[in-house]
N, C-alpha and C positions, 0 to 999 in steps of 0.2 A: 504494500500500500504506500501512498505517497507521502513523504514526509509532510505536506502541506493536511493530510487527515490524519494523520498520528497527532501532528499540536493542536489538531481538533478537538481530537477524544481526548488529548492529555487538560485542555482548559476545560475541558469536563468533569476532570475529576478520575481518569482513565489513562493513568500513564503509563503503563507497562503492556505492550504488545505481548500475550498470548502465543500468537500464528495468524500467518496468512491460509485463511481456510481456502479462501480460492484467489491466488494472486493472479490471475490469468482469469479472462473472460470465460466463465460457465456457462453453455447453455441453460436456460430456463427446462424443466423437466415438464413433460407432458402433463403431470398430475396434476401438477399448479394451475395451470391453466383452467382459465372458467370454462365452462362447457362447449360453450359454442364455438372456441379457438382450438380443442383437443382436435390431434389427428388421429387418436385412439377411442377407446369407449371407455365407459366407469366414471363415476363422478366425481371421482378424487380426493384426496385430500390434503388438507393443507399442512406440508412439512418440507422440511429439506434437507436431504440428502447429503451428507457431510464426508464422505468416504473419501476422498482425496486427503482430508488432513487427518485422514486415522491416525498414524502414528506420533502426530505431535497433539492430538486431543488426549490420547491414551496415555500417554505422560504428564498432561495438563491434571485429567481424569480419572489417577490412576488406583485410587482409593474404590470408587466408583465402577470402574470396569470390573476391577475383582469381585467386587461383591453380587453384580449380576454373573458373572462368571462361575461364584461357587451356590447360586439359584436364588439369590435374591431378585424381587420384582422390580423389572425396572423402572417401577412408579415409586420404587421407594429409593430413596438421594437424588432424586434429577433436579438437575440445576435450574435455577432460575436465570432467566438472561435478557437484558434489554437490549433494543436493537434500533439504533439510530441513523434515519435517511435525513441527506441534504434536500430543503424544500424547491430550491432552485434545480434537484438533481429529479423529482418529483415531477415542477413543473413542466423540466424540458419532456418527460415522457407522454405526458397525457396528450401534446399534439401528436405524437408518431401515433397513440391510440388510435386520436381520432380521425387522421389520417386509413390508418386499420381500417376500421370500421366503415367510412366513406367508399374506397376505395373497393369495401367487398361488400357493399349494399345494404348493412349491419345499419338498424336504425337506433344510432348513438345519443340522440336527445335523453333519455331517460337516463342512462348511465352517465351523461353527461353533467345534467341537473345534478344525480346524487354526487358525484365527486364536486364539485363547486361546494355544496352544501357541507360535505366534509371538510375539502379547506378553509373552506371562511370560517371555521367551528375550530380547526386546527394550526394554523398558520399562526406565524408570529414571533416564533422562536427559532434560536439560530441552526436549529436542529428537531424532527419530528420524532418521538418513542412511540415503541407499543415492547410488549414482552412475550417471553416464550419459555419453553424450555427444553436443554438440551438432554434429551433422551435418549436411550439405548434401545433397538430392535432384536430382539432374540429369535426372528423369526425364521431365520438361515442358520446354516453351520456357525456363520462366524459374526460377531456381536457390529453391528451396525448402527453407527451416530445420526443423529437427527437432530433438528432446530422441531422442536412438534408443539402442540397444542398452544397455539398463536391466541391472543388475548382477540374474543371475537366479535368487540367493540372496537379492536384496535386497529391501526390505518395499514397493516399489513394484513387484514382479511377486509377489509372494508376497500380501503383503497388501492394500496398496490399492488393485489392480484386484478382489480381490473384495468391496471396498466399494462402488464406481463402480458407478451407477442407470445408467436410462435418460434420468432429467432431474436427474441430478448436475451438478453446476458445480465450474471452478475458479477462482482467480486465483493466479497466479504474477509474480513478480519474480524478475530476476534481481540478484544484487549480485557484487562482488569484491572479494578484500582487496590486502593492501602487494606482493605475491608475485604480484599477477595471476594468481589463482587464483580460480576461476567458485563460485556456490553458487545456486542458485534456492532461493525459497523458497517453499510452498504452501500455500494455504487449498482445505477441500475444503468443500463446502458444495452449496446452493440457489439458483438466480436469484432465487425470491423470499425468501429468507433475507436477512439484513445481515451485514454480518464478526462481527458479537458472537455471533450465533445459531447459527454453526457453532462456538462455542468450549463447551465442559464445564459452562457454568455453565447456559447454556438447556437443554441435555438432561438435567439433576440433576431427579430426579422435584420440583414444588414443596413445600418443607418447611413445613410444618405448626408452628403458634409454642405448640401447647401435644399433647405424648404423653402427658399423663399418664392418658388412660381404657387404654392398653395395660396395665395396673397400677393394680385400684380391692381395695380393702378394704370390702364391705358390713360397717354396725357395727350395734350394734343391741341391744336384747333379747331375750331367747328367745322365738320364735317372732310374729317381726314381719313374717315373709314374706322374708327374707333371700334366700335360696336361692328363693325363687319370683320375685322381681325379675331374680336372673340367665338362669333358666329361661327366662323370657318375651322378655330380650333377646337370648337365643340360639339362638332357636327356628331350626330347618333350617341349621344350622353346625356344625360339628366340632367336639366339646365331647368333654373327657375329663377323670375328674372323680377328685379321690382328698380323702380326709379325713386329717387333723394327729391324731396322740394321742400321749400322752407317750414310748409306743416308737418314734415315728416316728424315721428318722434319714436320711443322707445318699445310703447304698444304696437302702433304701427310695423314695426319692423319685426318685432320676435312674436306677440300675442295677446290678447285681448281677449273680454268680453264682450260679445255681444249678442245682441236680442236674436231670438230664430222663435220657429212656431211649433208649437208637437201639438198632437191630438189625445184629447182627455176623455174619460167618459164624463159626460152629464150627471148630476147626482140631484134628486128633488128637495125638498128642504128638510126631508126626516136623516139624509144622508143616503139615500137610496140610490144606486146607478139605475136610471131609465131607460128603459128597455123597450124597441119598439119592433115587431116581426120578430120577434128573438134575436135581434142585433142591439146592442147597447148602443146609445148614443152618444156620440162625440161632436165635439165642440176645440175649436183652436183656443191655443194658450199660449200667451208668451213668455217665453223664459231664456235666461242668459245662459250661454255656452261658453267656454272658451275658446279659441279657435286659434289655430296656428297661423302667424302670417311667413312672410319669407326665409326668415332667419331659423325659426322654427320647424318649418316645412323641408329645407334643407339639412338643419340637425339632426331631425328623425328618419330621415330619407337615407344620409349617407350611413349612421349605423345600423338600417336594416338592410343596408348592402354590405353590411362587417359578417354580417351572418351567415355562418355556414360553411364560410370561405378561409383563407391563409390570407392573411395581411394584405400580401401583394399582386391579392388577387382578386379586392372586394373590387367592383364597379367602382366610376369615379363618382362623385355629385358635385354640381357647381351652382353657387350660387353667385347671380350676376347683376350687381348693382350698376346702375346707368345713373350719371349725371352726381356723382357721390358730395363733390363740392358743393350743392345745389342746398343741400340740407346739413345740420348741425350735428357732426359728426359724433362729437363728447356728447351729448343731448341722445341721439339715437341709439349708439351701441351703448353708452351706461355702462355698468362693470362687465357686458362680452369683450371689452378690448383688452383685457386682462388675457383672454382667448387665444388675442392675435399671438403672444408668442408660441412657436413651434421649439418642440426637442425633435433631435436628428433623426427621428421616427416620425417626425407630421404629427405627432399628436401636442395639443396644447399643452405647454409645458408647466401652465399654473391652474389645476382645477378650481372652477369658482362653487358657491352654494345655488343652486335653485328656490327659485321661492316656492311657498308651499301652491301655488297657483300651476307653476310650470310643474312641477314636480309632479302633479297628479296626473297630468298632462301625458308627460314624457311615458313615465309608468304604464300609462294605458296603452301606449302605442309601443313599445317597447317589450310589449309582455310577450312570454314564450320561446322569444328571442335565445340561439345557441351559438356559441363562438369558438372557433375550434381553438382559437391563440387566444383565448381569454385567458387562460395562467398567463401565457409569457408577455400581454400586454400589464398584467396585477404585476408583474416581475420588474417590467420598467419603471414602478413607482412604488418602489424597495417593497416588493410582496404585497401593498394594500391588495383590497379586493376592489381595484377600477371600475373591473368591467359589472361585479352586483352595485356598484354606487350608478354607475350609470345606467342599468338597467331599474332600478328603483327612482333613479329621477333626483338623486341627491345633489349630484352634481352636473356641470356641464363642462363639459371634456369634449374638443374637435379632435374626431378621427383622423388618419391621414389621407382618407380617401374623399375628404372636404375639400373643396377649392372654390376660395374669395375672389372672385374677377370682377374688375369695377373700373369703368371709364369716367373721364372728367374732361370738363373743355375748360382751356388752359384762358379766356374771355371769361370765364365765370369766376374763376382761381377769388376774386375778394366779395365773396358771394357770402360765402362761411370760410376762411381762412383754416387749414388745417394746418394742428399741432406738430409740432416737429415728433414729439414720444408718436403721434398717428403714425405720421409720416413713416419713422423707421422701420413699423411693423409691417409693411408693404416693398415691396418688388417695384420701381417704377421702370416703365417703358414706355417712350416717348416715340410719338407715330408724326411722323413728318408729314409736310405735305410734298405731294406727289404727281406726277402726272397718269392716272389710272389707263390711258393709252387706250379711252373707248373711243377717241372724236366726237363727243358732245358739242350741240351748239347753240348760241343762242338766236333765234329766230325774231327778228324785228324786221320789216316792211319787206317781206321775201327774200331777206337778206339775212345769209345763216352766220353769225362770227363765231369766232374759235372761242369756244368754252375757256383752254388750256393758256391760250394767249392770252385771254383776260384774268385768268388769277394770276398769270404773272404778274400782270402790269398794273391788277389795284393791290397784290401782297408788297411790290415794292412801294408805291405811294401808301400804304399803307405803316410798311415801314419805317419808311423815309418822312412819314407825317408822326409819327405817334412813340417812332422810337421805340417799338415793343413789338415782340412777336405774337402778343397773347389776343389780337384782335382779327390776326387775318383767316383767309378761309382756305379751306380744304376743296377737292375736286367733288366730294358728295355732298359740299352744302346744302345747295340746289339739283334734289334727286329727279330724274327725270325716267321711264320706263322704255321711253321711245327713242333716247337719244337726243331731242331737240326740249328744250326748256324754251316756253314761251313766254310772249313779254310779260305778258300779265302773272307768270309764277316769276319770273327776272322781278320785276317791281314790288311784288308785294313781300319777296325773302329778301335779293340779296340788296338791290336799292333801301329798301325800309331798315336793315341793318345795317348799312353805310352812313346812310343818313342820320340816324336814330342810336346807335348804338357808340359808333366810329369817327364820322368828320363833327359830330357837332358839338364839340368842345375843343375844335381849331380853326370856327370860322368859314372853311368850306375855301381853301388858300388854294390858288393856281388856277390853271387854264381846264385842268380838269373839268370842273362845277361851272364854269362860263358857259351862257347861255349865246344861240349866235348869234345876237346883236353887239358881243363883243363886253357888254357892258352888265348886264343883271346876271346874278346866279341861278342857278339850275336847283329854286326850292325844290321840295320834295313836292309839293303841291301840281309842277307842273307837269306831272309824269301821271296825272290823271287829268280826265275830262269831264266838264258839268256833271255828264250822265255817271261817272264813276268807271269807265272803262276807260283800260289804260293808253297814253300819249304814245304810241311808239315813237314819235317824230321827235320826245325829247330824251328816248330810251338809244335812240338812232344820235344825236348830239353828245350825247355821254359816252358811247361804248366810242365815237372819233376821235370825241376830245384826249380818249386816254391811248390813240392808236390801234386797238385791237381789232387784227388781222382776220381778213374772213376763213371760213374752214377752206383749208385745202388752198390757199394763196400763201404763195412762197414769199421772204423776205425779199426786200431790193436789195440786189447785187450791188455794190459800191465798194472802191478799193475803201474811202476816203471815210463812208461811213464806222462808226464803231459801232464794234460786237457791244451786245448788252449785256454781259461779263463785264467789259472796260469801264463803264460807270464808276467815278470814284464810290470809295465808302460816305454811307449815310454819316454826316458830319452832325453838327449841331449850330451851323453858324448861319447867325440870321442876318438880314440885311435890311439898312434903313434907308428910305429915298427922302428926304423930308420930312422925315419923324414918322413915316409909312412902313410898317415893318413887312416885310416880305421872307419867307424861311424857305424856298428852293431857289437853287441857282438859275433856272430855268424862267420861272417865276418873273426873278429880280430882275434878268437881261433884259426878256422882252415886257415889262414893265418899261424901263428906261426908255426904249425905243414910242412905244406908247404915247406916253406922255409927252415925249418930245413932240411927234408927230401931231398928236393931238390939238401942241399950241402953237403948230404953224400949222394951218389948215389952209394956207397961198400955197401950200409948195407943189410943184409938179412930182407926177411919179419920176419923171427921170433927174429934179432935183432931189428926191429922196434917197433913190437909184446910191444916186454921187454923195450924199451925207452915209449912207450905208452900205459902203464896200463889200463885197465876198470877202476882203480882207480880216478882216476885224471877226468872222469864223475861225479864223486861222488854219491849219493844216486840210480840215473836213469843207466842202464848200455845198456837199447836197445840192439845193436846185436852185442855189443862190440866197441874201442874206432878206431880199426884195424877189417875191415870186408874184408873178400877175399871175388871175386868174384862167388866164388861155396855158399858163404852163402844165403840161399834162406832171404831176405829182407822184401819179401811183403809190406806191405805198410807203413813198416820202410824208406822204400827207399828216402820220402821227406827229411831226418836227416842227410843222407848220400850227401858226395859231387857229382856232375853230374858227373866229372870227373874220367879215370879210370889210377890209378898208375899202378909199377911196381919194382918190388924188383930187388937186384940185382941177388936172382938167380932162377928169373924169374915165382914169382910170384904174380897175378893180385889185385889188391883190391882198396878198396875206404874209405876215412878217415870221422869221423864224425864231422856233421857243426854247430850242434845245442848248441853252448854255452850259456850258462843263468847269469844270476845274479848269480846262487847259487852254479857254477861250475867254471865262469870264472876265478875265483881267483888263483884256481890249475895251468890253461894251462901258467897264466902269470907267476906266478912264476918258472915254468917250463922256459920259454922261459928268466927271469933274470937268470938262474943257467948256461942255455947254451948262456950265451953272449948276447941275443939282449939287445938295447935299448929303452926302451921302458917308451911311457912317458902318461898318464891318464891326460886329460884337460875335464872340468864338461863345459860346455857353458851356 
């Protein structure tokens, strides 16, 4: 035996080794066996067969052998002897049992309950007894030892003969202490096992060094595909799904009373049930139920998917919270976020209490319920009995086969602010935006524009307006079934969130929101009609003003133009014309030119022409810095202001908006030569 069970037995009180009765793996003898595991007949009995260590018993024994030897009975001097199993060497057998029995269609629930029922009654100690004694058989020629008449309340006929395979093993030592008092001790195991295999830590399912996808936070922007990344990983799995809003709270999420109706009989005023054709009557009643909501509905779902099964093999469940920001996090989960921590096994690493509310709850839906790894999950949480606390509803404990999936849009983020302690116990994964590569389009006056083109082009004004990522949108904003998003769903999601959610706390700044008279903005008001049907003619001004390329039209070729990569970085420097603050560079150039123009209103277009060189673009010269309206543009046209001027002798054109880092230098200095004021603040 191994020196780590010798300083067992000896802090027991059992220091002197005996013999190793069986130092080598024994097969289990046929007789032991319960009935239904024998490959022989007879109903056996409970004993054991000690004849490997004859000759060191008989020395031990030796007063005792003589005396059956010269015809005394061998009921009279048999020893008394205790016999101590490791609980953990206990708990790892009762899966290979129940294993057994599954495996040969053996309906193990009943044998299953009574063992539970015996450990929770026996556990506790750092070691299980029961007694026996060692006996002599005189039934052969030659005198024969045995372990016999087993204490038949005690856990070696109650419990660990219904552990005992058919290719179960032991080894056994015997020891004694100061009082010559007998103790065996046992490993229950496998021939091809080793002594460590049959202890608690080999049967503990293997733990896993990172649970954090039991608990992920999709983050993101509106409409990045959030909710469709979870969809697609949870395709054919038990998904139950609830959304966070400001009412949410802690009933709402795990369970509640409420009112439902049953049918009563009628009873007359003597207390009589009224009886009418020999059918009693009934009458609705109202009474309060408790009733599971999300949280609940997935706690009891995944541990009657623990049932029956090996750890790693229960079905998954998930539950999937949408919009979690949305509602008050601390307020909703209440002490389940104690929950959120996992041990390397997925299970909650801190059980909480149940109220007596849930408790009854859980109990009822939980009953009858059999686990084949309920020891070795009691074993992960030093022996308690976990899994009777959790089948009684005591506490609440997340299985490993729970999984917390919950998106947030990253616009809502100061909605309810969440805790950083929240925070940690989540997995975060950040879903970009994307191009989903369907060619969606948007449809205004039979004109389709590229979907993909325009969240480029309002994510960067959007960026470059707001300095934050948390306001732009995704490719599924605006869902559409058919591929084309029409104006009137354009205007009422993503204009009405532009407007309302996004520019209207920066004034609605640049050529973007210019309406074409050059001069008013493009309210939200003008993108509907008296009737309330939508403008497209101002939904058609908006998607130009910002460029956006129709589907299926290629970029203009131009050595001179720049890639829209080359854009400097979003800066933070605004610009002042006259104490007029302006925040794009684009903005401020053709502002300058604007206003100049505006206050000579004698000038000829081909004096404008000569005040506004191509030069002053510098390197990029596009379709000139002065483009008449006969210039064909193509899809120059985003560069160019929406608006259309007018010389004084009378001819049409449109000035360019597209100032950079690498040009702006020119228009300003232009604009100190002719008097403005102008003043450059870095923020």
């Amino acid at each position: 035996m191994e020196q780590k069970y010798k300083d067992l037995m000896r802090a027991h009180g059992y220091d002197q080794l005996v013999c190793d009765i069986f130092n080598e793996w024994e097969y289990v003898k046929d007789e032991i066996l319960i009935y239904e595991r024998k490959s022989g007949t007879g109903s056996g009995t409970i004993h054991v067969f000690l004849g490997a260590a004859d000759n060191e018993l008989r020395k031990e024994f030796h007063d005792y052998y003589e005396a059956v030897e010269d015809g005394q009975s061998p009921d009279e001097g048999a020893i008394e002897i205790k016999h101590f199993f490791l609980p953990s060497n206990i708990l790892s057998m009762v899966g290979h049992m129940l294993k057994y029995d599954v495996d040969n269609g053996s309906d193990y629930s009943e044998r299953l309950s009574a063992i539970l029922s015996i450990i929770k009654n026996s556990f506790g100690s750092e070691l299980l007894e029961t007694k026996s004694l060692f006996k002599l058989s005189t039934g052969s020629s030659k005198l024969r030892p045995y372990f016999k008449q087993f204490d038949s309340k005690g856990i070696f006929s109650t419990l660990v003969r219904q552990l005992l395979l058919p290719n179960s093993a032991y080894k056994i030592s015997l020891f004694k202490n100061q009082q010559n008092q007998y103790a065996a001790f046992w490993l229950l195991g496998f021939a091809e096992q080793d002594d460590f295999s049959t202890t608690l830590e080999v049967e503990v399912p293997k733990a896993k060094e990172n649970q954090s996808e039991k608990q992920i936070i999709y983050y993101g922007a509106p409409g990045t595909g959030k909710s469709f990344a979870i969809e697609e990983q949870t395709k054919d799995e038990d998904v139950i799904r609830t959304t966070f809003h400001p009412d949410s709270d802690y009933s709402t999420f795990v369970g509640c009373y409420k009112p439902t109706t049953i049918d009563v009989p009628m009873r007359d005023v003597t207390g009589k049930v009224i009886v009418e054709k020999g059918e009693p009557v009934t009458e609705k009643r109202i009474v309060y139920e408790f009733v599971n909501q999300a949280f609940l509905q997935a706690y009891v779902g995944a541990w009657q998917k623990m049932a029956g099964v090996t750890i790693d093999k229960a079905q998954k469940q998930y539950l999937v919270i949408e919009e979690i920001n949305r509602g008050n996090c601390a307020q909703i989960f209440g002490d389940l976020f104690q929950l959120l921590d996992r041990n390397r096994w997925g299970f909650s690493e801190y059980p909480i209490k149940a109220d007596a509310d849930m408790k009854k709850q859980i109990k009822k839906q939980l009953t009858g319920l059999t686990f084949i790894n309920g020891l070795v999950i009691s074993a992960l949480f030093g022996g308690k009995d976990i899994v009777g606390q959790v089948l009684e509803g005591d506490i609440l404990l997340l299985p490993p086969n729970l999984f917390i999936w919950a998106t947030m849009n990253t616009s809502d983020q100061s909605l309810f602010p969440i805790d950083s302690a929240f925070k940690r116990r989540w997995d975060w994964k950040y879903v970009p935006i994307a191009n989903a590569g369907l060619n969606w389009a948007i449809e205004v006056k039979g004109k389709k524009y590229d979907w993909w083109d325009f969240l480029k082009k309002i994510n960067a004004l959007i960026g470059e307006t707001t300095n934050s990522e948390d306001k732009k949108l995704g490719y599924f904003f605006c869902k559409t079934e058919t591929g084309i998003i029409d104006a009137e769903s354009f205007v009422g999601k993503v204009i009405f969130y532009l407007w309302n959610d996004v520019f209207k706390d920066f004034e609605f700044e640049g050529d973007v929101f210019v309406d074409t008279d050059g001069e008013t903005k493009l309210t939200f008001d003008k993108f509907y009609k008296p009737d309330a049907t939508v403008q497209e003619s101002s939904v058609e001004v908006f998607l130009n003003n910002l460029g956006v390329m129709l589907l299926g039209e290629e970029p203009a070729k131009d050595e001179d133009a720049p890639a829209d990569d080359e854009e400097e970085p979003v800066g933070r420097t605004r610009y002042l014309i006259n104490g007029d603050k302006f925040k794009r560079k684009s903005y401020f150039g053709k502002e300058i030119m604007m206003q100049f123009i505006k206050s000579h209103p004698e000038l000829t277009y081909q004096e404008i022409k000569d005040l506004f060189p191509d030069s002053l673009m510098g390197d990029t010269t596009y379709k000139g810095l002065i483009a008449s309206t006969d210039t064909q543009l193509g899809s120059y046209a985003r560069y160019y202001s929406p608006e259309t001027l007018t010389s004084a002798d009378g001819v049409s054109y449109k000035i360019f908006k597209q100032w950079t880092y690498q040009n702006i230098g020119n228009i300003i200095n232009f604009g100190k030569e002719h008097g403005f004021n102008i003043e450059i603040i870095e923020e």
